[in-house]
C-alpha positions as CSV (number, residue, x, y, z in Angstrom):
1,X,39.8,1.3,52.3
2,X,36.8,0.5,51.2
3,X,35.1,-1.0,48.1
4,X,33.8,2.4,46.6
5,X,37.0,4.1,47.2
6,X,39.0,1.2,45.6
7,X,37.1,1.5,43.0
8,X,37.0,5.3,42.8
9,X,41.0,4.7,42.7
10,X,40.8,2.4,39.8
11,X,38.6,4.1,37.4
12,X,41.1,7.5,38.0
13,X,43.9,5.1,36.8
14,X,42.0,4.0,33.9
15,X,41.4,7.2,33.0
16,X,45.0,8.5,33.3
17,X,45.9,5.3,31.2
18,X,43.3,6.3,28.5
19,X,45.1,9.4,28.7
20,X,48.4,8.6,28.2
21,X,47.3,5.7,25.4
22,X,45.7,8.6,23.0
23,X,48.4,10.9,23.8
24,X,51.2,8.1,22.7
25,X,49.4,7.1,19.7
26,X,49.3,10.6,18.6
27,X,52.8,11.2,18.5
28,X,54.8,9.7,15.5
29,X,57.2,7.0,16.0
30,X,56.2,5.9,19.2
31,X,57.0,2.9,21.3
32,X,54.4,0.4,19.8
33,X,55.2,-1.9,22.7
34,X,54.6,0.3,25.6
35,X,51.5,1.5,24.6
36,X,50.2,-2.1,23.9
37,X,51.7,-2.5,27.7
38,X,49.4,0.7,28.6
39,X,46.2,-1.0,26.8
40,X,46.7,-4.2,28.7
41,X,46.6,-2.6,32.1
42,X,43.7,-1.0,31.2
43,X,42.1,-3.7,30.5
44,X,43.2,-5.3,33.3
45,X,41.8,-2.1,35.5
46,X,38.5,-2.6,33.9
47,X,37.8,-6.0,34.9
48,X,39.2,-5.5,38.2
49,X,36.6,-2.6,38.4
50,X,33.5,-4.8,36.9
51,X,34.1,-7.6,39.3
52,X,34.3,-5.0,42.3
53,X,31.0,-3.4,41.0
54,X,28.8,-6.4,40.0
């Protein structure tokens, strides 16, 4: 696999994370500590995809 395509990977995963965040934190009584889990793998994908990029 290469670089571009890992990283074309990653951002689609952040994205469906981002998804799945707002869509969590719209609906009442949610699980506070799974989307907190959802926000740190974000993050995590993000700086995975900023260190492959720069």
């Amino acid at each position: 696999m290469s670089v571009q395509s890992h990283v074309a990977e990653l951002r689609k995963k952040h994205q469906h994370l981002s998804d799945e965040v707002e869509r969590a934190q719209r609906m009442p009584g949610s699980d506070d500590l799974s989307i907190s889990t959802m926000k740190k793998e974000k993050l995590r994908l993000k700086e995975e995809i900023e260190r492959l990029t720069h």
